[in-house]
N, C-alpha and C positions, 0 to 999 in steps of 0.2 A: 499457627498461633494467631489469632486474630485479636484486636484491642481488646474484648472483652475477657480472653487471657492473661492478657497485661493488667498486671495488680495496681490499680488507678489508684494511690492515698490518696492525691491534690488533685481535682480538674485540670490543673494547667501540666497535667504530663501527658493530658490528653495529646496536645499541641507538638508532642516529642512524637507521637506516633501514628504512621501514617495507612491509610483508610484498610487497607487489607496487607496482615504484617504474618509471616508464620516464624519459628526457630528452627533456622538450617543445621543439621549436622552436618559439617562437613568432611570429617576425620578424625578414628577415633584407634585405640588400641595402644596408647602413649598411658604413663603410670603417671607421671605428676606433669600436666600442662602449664606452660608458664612461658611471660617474656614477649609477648607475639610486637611484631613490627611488620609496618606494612611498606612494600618499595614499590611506588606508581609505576617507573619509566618499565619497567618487568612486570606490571599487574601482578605481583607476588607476594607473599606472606610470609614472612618468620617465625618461627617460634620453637621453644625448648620442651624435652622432654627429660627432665632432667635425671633421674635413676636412672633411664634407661643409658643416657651420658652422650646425647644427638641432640640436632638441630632441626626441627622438620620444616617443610617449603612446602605452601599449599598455591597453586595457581589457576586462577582465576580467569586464563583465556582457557582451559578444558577441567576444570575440577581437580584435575591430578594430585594425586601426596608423592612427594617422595623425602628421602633423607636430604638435607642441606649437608651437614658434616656430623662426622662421625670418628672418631671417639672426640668430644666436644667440649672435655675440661667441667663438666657438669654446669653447662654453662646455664641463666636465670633470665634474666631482663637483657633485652635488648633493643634500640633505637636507629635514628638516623643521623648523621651529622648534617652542616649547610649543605655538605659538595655529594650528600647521598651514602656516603659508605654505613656498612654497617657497625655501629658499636656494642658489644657487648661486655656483659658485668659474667665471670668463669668464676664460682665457688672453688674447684680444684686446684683449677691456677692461681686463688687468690687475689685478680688480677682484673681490669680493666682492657680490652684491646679494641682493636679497629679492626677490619677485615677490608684491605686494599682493593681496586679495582682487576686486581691481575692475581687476586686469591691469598696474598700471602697477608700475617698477621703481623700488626705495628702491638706492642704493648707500651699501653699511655700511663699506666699507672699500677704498681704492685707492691707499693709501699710510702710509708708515711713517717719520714725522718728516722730511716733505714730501719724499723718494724714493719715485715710486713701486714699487710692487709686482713680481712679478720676473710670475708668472702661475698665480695662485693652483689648486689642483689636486684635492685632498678637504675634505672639511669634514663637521664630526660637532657638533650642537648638545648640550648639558649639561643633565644638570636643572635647573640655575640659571637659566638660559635664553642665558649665556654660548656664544659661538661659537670651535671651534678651528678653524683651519686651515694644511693646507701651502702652503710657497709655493715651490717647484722652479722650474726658469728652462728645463723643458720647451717652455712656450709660445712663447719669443721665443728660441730655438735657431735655428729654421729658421721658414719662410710656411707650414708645412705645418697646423699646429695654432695659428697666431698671427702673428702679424707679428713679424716675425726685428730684434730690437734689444738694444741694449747695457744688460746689468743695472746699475741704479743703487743696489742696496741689497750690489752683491759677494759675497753669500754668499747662502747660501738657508735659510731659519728656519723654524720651527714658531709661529705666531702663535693668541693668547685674545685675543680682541674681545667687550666687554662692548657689548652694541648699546643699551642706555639711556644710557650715557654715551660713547658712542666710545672710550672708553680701547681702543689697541691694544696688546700688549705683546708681545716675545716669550717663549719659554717654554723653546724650546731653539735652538741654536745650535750643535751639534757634528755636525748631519746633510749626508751632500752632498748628495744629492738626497732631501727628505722627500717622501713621496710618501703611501699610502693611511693612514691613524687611524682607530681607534676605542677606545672606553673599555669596562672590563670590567664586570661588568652593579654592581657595588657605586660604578662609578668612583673607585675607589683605585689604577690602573692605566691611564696610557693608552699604549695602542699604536701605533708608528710606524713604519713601513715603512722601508726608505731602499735604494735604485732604484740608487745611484751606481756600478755598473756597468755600466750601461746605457750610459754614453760613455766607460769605462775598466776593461778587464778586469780591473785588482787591485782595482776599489770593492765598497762593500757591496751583497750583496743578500740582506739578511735583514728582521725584522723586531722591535724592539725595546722592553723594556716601559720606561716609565716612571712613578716612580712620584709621587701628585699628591698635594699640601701637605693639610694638613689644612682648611685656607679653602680649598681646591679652585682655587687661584688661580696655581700656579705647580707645576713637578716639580722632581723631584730625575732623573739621568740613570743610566737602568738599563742594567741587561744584556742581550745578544741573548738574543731570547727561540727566535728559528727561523731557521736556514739554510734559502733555496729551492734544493731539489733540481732544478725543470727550470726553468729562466728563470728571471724574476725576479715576487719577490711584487711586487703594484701596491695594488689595493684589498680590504677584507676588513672582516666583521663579527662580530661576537660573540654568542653566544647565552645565553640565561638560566642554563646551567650551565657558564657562562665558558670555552666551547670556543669558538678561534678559523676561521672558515671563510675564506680566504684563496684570493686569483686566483693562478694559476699559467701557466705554459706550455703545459701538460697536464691543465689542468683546476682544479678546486676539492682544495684540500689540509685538511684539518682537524686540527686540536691540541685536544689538552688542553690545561689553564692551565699544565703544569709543560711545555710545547712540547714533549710525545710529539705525532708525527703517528702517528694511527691509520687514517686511511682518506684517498681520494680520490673525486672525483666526477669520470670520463674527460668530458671535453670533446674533439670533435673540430676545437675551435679552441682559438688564443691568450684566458686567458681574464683580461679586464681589471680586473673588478670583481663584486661583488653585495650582494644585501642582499636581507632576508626582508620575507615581502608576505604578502597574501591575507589574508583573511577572520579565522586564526587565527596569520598569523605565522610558518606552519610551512612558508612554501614559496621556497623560493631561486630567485630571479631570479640569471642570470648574463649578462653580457655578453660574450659571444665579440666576435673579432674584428669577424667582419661581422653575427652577429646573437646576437637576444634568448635565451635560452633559460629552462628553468626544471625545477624537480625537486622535491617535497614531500620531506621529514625528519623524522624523530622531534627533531624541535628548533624553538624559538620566539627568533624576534630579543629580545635584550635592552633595544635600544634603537630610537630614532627610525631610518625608514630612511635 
């Protein structure tokens, strides 16, 4: 895939891609891709596959796939904490966990003023070392991604979980389906997807900023920051010059922080999620529908993947 592959709108997404670029497939025969997380000190990759009800591991010192865990709670989004462990968001478990350095699982959160959880979906950790995440009622829809049951919390939130003290809170409340976050590289900004057309063609499918208190502890509710033009935005990250890279229908869509879309990255699948990996942070992993992909940029993730 060379630039002139790359769907140029704006000139300046010129400058995001660098002089001779192709789209790696890296792994592929997974049914819904989602979640991927990238851990340096292992040159290793994360991500869900989530019907199938595993974790898969892509590495990067020989190419290899194999399964990370297996049966996996249907697990969706996952990240890093300060100290590196892995956190993830489980639709089956309903639940938030950690995954220890010695393999075993901490559960940080599976409920909100003793209802639980609806089935938790992205998750973005903070410089604080504070955890946000969505909780959509994706997972207990249907058996396909969860065990199909009746939400106990009636609505679906955006939830900060301080993990030294359990305090869970929510943060916002006016999303139907929150779905992919992430913060902008200052985090005075955090972003929120929201999917709610996904079970009703007049819902949102845009992506929305909000903006975070100055104790970093709570938002105030912003404005759409981007209309998706093919499908619906899902997961997406931000890079150190607070351009947003964003899953699409049709691929990777990119923004500026004032939501000009300048360019695209064509994917020849539905593309679920990403986040920047490798060595120097400049290389996008994408989760198509049934596989892994990846693509170098003139650009570095701004935060944890």
């Amino acid at each position: 895939m060379s630039a002139e592959v790359f769907d140029v709108i704006d000139p300046r997404f010129r400058e995001c891609i660098p002089g001779a670029v192709q789209l790696d497939k890296l792994a592929t025969g997974m049914r819904w891709s989602e979640g991927p997380a990238w851990f340096g000190a292992g040159r290793y990759l994360v991500w869900s596959d989530i019907p199938n009800d595993r974790m898969m591991r892509w590495d990067e010192t020989d190419g290899s796939v194999s399964v990370f865990r297996q049966p996996a709670n249907n697990t969706n989004g996952h990240t890093s904490d300060l100290q590196g462990r892995l956190i993830s968001c489980e639709h089956r478990g309903r639940r938030v966990t950690r995954t220890e350095p010695d393999g075993s699982i901490t559960v940080l959160a599976d409920n909100y003023e003793g209802k639980r959880l609806n089935s938790p979906n992205d998750v973005v950790v903070k410089s604080d070392g504070t955890i946000w995440f969505t909780d959509p009622s994706y997972g207990i829809l249907t058996d396909y991604e969860g065990d199909k049951s009746e939400s106990e919390l009636d609505a679906c939130f955006v939830f900060r979980l301080d993990p030294d003290s359990g305090e869970l809170t929510i943060v916002a409340d006016d999303f139907v389906k929150p779905n992919g976050l992430a913060f902008s590289a200052d985090e005075s900004i955090l972003y929120v997807a929201d999917t709610g057309a996904s079970h009703d063609p007049n819902g949102p499918k845009h992506i929305r900023k909000l903006h975070v208190s100055s104790d970093g502890r709570s938002v105030r509710t912003g404005d759409v920051f981007a209309e998706c033009t093919a499908g619906l935005f899902d997961g997406f990250r931000v890079d150190t010059e607070d351009r947003v890279w964003s899953s699409a229908a049709d691929g990777v869509h990119c923004f500026l922080a004032d939501g000009t879309m300048i360019g695209k990255i064509p994917v020849p699948e539905v593309v679920a999620n990403v986040c920047f990996g490798g060595r120097k942070k400049n290389r996008l992993f994408i989760c198509g529908t049934t596989s892994l992909y990846a693509a170098y940029v003139n650009a570095r993730g701004a935060s944890r993947p």
